[in-house]
C-alpha positions in Angstrom: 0.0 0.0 0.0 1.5 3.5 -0.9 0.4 6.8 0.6 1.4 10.2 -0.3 1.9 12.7 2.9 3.1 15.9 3.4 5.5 16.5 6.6 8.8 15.6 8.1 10.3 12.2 6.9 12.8 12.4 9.7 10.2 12.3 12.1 8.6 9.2 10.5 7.9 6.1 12.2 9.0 3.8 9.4 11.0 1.2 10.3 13.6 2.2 7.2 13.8 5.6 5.4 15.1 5.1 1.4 16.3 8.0 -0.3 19.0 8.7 -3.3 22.2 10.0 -3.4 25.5 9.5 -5.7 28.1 6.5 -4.9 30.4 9.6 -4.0 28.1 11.7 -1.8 29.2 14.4 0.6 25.4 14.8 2.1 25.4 18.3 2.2 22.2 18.9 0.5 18.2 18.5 1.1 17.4 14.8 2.7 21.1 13.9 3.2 21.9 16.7 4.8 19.4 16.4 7.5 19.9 12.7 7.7 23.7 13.9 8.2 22.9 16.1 10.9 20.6 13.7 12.5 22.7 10.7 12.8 26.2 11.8 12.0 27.5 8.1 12.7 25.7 7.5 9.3 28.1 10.0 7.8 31.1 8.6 9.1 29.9 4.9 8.1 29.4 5.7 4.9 32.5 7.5 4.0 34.4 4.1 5.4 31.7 2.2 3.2 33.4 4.0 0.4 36.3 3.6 0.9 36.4 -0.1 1.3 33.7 -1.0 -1.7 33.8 1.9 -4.2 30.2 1.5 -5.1 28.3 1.6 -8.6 25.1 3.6 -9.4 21.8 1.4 -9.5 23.1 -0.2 -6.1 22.3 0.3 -2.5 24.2 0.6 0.7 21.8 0.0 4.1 23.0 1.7 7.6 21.8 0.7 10.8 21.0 3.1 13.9 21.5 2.2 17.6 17.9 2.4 17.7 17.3 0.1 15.1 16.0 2.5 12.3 17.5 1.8 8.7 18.5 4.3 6.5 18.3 2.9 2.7 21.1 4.5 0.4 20.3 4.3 -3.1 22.9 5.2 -5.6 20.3 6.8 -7.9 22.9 9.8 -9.3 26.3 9.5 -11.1 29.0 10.3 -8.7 31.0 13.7 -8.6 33.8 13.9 -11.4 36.2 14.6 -8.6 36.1 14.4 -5.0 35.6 18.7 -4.7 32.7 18.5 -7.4 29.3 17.9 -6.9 27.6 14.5 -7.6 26.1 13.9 -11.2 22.3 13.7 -11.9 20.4 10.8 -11.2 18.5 9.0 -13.9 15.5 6.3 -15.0 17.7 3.8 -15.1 19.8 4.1 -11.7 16.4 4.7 -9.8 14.8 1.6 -11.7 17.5 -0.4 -10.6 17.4 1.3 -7.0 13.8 0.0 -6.6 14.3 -3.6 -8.0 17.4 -4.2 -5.5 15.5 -2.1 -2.7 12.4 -4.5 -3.2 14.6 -7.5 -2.9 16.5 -6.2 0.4 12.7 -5.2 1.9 11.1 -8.4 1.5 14.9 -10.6 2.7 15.0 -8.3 5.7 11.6 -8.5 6.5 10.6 -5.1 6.7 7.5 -3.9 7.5 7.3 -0.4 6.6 9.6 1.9 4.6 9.4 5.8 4.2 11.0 7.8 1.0 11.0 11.5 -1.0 9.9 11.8 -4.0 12.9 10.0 -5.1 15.8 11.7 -7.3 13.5 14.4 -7.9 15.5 17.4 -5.8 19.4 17.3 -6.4 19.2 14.6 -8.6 16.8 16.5 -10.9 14.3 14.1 -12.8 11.0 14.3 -12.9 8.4 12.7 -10.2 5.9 11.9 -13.3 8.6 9.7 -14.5 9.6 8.7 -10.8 6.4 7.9 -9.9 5.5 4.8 -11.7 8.4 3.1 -11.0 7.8 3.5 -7.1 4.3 1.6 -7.7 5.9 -0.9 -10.2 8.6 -2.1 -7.9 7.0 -1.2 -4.2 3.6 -1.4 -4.3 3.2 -5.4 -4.8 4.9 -4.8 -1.5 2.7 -5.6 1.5 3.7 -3.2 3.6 2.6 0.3 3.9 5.1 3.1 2.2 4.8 6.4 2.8 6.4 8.7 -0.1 6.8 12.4 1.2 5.3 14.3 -1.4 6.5 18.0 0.2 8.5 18.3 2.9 7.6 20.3 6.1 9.9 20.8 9.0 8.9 19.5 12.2 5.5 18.1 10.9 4.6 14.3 11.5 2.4 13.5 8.7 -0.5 11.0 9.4 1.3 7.2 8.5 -1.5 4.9 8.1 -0.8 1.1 8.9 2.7 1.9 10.6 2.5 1.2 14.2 4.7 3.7 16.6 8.4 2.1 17.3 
């Protein structure tokens, strides 16, 4: 079942946030940012996590908070040219793959509910029309609820139907 809310996603009770990035990501804009700023253990896992496995676009790195909560990398944008530049667009084809791996992880992890943006559609610049369908293709045979934050609003919790409070 997917919903569409308006609010905070960092304040959602999802059991796993998704969102995109680039393999090379410095977090310093929109949802990463935050998610930086947040949890800045995630930021420091990450950076080793590239270091170690240099990853690909269309692929997914999860991280795991003391509290349990899972934040879902997806490598939906081409990484930065060079470590000073920013990260590349995203496009159809990373996010397409994005969802099929995502799907796979949800339903081996046993997941029960999962937050995202409106994936790719900020930095990595496509558009959600285009997004959109490929969210219900891969997520909603899911049967769990997701909650895609349609607009973001600081410090609101938006209404999650089906998600029981952690």
């Amino acid at each position: 079942m997917i919903q569409h809310v308006s609010g905070d996603i960092l304040l959602s009770q999802a059991e796993a946030i998704a969102h995109g990035i680039a393999p090379n990501d410095h977090f310093d804009h929109g949802l990463a940012l935050s998610l930086r700023e947040d949890w800045p253990a995630l930021y420091k896992d990450f950076r080793h996590y590239l270091h170690t496995a240099h990853p690909k676009p269309g692929g997914l790195w999860v991280w795991s908070g003391a509290d349990g909560r899972r934040v879902i990398n997806l490598f939906t944008q081409e990484p930065a040219p060079n470590e000073h530049a920013h990260p590349g667009k995203a496009s159809i084809e990373n996010v397409n793959h994005c969802l099929r791996e995502l799907h796979g992880w949800i339903e081996t992890e046993k997941i029960t509910s999962l937050a995202l943006p409106r994936l790719a559609t900020g930095v990595g610049g496509l558009d959600w029309e285009k997004v959109k369908p490929l969210v219900e293709i891969h997520l909603g045979a899911l049967h769990i609820p997701i909650v895609v934050y349609s607009t973001y609003h600081t410090g609101m919790k938006a209404e999650e139907k089906g998600i029981v409070s952690r």
